[in-house]
Every structure is written in C-alpha cells, then in structure tokens.
N, C-alpha and C positions, 0 to 999 in steps of 0.2 A: 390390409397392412402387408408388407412386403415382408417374407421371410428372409432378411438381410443377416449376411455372416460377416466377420472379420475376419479373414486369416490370420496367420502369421506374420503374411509376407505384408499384407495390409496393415496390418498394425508396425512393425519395422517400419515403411514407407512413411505412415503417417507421423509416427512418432519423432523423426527423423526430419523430417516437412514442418512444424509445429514448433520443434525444440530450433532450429533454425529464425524462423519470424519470431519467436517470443524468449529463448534463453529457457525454456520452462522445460524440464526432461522427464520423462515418464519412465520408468523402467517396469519388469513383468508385473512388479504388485500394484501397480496401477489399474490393471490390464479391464479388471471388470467393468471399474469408472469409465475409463476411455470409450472399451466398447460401446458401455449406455449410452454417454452422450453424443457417440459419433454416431452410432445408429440413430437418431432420434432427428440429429441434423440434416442426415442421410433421408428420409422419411419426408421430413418437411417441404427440402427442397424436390420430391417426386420423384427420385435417382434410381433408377432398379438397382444397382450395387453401389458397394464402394469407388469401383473403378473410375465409374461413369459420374459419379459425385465428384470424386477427388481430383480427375481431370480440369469440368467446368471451374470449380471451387479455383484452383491455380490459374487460368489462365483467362476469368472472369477479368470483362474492362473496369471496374470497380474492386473495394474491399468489402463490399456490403455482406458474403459469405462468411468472407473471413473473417472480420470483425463479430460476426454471430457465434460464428464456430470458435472464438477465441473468449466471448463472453461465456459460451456453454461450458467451457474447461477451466473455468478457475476456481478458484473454494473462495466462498466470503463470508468467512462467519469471525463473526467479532460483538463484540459488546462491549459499553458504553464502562470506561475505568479499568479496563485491563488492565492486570499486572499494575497496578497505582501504584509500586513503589517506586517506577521508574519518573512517574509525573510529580510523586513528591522528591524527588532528587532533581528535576529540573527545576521547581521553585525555590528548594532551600537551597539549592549550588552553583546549580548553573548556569544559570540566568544572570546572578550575581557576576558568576566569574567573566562571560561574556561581554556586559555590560562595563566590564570593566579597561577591556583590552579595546573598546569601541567610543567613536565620538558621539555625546551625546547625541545628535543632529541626526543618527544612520541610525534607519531602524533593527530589529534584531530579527531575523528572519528562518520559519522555522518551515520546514519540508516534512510532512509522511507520505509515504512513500508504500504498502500499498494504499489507498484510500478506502478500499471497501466501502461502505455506506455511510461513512463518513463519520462512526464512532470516537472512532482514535483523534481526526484533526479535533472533533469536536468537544473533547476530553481532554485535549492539550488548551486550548481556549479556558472550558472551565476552570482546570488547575489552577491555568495562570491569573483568572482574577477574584479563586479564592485563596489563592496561598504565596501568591509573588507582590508586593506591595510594590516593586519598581514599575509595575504594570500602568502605575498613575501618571510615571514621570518619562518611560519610553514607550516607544512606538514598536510593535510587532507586528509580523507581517508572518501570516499562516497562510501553507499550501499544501494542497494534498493531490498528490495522481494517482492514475490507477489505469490498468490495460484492457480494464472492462468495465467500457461504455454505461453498460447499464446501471449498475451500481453506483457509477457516477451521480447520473440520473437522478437516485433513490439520495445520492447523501444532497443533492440541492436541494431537494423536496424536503430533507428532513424531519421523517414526522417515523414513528418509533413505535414497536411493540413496546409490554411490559417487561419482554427480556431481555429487551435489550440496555434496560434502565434498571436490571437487578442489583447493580452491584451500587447504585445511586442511593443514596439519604432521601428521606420525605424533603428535605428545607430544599435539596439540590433541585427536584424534578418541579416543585412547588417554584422556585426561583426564576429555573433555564424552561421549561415545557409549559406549554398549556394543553388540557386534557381533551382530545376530541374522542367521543366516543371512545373504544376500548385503546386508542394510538394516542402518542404524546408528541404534539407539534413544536419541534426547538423555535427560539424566541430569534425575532427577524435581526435581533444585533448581533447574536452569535452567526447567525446563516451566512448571514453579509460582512462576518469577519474572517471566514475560510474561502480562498480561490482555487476552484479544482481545476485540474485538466488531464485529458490521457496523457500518458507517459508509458515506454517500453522501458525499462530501467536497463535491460541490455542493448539496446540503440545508442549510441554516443549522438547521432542526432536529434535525440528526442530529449536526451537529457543536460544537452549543451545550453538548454533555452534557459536551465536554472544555475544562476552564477551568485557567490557571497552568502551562502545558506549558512548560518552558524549552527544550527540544529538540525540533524536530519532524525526521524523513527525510521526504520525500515527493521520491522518486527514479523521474525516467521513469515517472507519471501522469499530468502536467499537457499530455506531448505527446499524447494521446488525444482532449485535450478543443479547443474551436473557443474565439478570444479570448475573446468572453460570459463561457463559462464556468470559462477560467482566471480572470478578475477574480473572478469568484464565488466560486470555491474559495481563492483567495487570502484575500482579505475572510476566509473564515473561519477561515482558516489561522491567520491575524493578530489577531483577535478569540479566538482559543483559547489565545494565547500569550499568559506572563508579558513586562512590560518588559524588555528586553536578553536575550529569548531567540534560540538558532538555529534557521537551517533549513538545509538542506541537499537540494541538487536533484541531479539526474542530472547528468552530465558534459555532455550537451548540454545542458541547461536555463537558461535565462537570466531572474532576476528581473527586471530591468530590461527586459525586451522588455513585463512582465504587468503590475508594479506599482510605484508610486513610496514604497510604505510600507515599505518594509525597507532599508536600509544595507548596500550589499557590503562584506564584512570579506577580507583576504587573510593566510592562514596558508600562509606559503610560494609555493608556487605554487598552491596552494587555496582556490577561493572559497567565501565561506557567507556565508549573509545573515542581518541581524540586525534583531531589532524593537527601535526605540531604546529608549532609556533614560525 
C-alpha cells in the first residue's frame, strides 16, 4: 500500500476542482472524510501521489474517474418515511391544492431530488396511495436523480435492509415489500412508478431536461453546497417548476437565507415553499 499524504496545498486544489464540477464545497471540517476517500481512489487507480492521480483523473478521455471519485464523496444515508410530516402535508394539502390549479388531463409531476437509494421517491409513492384518495382519479408522475451513479443503481434494484424500513408499520412492509432472506424486495408496481436519472442540480444543463414539476423534495443537499452555489441550484430548481408549485427542504433548511423567488407557505407547523402563481 502506498504511504500517500494530502497536503494542504492538495487538498485546496482538490477541493476547489470538485466543488467546481458538482457545486458541493468542502471546507477544513470535512478534511478527514475527503482525505479517506481521496486516498482510497488514489490507491485503486495505482497513482503513487496525489499529483499524478489528479492529473490523469482531469484530463482522462472519459468521465469514468470522475464519476467514481464523485460516487466516493457523497453521503447517502436515508431511510424509508423520513421526517413523515412533510409526506403527510403533501396528501392532506397539497396535492389537493395542485390538482386544483391543473387540468384534469395533465398529470401532476413530482421531482426528488437527491435520490439516494431511492427511499424518499419511494415513500412519496406510498404516501400518496395511502393517504391522497385523488390518487384514483389523477395521474402522477415521480422522478428522482441523484449525482451518484451507484445509488442510482441500488434504488432500481430496490431491495432494503431492515433499517431502512424502521420507521414503516408491519401492514406497510407486509403490503409494499416482500421478504427475501434478511432484505425486503419493493413490490414491481411501485419500482416501475419511479424514473431515476443522474442529475448535477448545479448544471443548468442537467436540469433544463425537467420542465412543469409541481413538487420538487430537495431535503438536506443544498447544506453541502457554499452560497454560489445554493443560488444556482436554486435558479434551477425554480426554472424546472410549474407556477404555484412546491418544494420542500430538510428541517434545517431555509429558503429565505438562499432565495427571494419562492413564498413560505405554513401547513400547520410545516414550512414549504412555493413558486408563485
């Protein structure tokens, strides 16, 4: 094994290289994570340093490094009903409200946005065909992207620890999953009701491809990125969406710290943000 270091100066570089192609910013308290995973990419590809890594890695005729190196630095941890107050706010409210400003004929179109393993689209699904009854009468269309590939992958495949089903009911898992050995395989209707694909959420051409989204999730990504490139991701967030669509952020997340183009709306004690009318 290669006794490989990161400097300073390599870390600046990189950090600075990365937050560039993905929007995503590292600062010093990152420092440990980055080093693990850059070392480890560093290693794989047979690189005696950094130098000679980072080089190739840039000016490779392909993305195939960088798409590894972009897979090794993300966090994907989620579980199946997080934060459920927000998915019972989109059955009792806003789906209604949507459906309202819409002709029946057009479906109602719902984006998350990161995808991770595909909990969250997946959980938006359930919500909606145990707790929205207009689910009988429109047509919804769920998509989920995500910057890393592999996780992609994992949410096609669809098949689940038990933790990731902790916060599920017996009726729920007994319903949506069937039990393979110790993982729980989602059922082929809901699989084939979510369309993933990669997405950069700081790319305006990555995110030009999704037009008329009345719902977007975008829950705990926007804290990754440096202001720049919240406004950025915003802009397109907003530019993706129908008039008087929602969004919905993580429980720490605040629009109003990023952008003055969306309206805080309050269902209860639940904020969500809306693109005017």
């Amino acid at each position: 094994m290669n006794n490989i270091a990161i400097s300073d100066e390599d870390y600046k570089k990189f950090c600075e290289f990365f937050y560039r192609k993905t929007g995503i910013f590292f600062d010093e308290s990152k420092r440990y994570f980055v080093d693990k995973r850059l070392i480890e990419r560093i290693e794989a590809n047979g690189a005696p340093n950094f130098r000679s890594y980072f080089v190739k890695m840039r000016f490779a005729t392909d993305d195939v490094e960088l798409q590894a190196l972009i897979n090794s630095m993300t966090v994907n941890e989620t579980y199946f009903m997080r934060e459920d107050y927000q998915f019972k706010v989109l059955t009792e409210s806003v789906m209604d409200e949507i459906v309202r400003h819409k002709r029946s004929a057009d479906p109602v179109r719902i984006w998350c946005i990161p995808s991770s393993t595909g909990e969250e689209p997946y959980s938006v699904g359930i919500s909606l065909l145990e707790g929205w009854p207009g689910i009988n009468e429109h047509d919804v269309e769920i998509f989920s992207s995500d910057i890393d590939t592999t996780v992609l992958q994992k949410a096609r495949i669809a098949k689940y620890s038990a933790r990731s089903l902790m916060r599920m009911s017996e009726k729920m898992k007994q319903t949506y999953f069937k039990r393979v050995g110790d993982e729980y395989q989602l059922i082929n209707d809901l699989r084939e009701a979510v369309t993933f694909s990669q997405c950069n959420l700081s790319d305006a051409n990555d995110t030009k491809k999704f037009k008329g989204i009345d719902v977007v999730f975008c829950r705990n990504l926007l804290i990754y990125f440096d202001d720049a490139s919240r406004r950025m991701a915003v802009q397109n967030l907003y530019d993706s969406m129908s008039p008087g669509g929602f969004i919905f952020l993580g429980h720490s997340e605040s629009m109003s710290r990023m952008s003055s183009l969306f309206k805080l709306r309050k269902f209860g004690s639940v904020i969500v943000y809306q693109k005017p009318l």
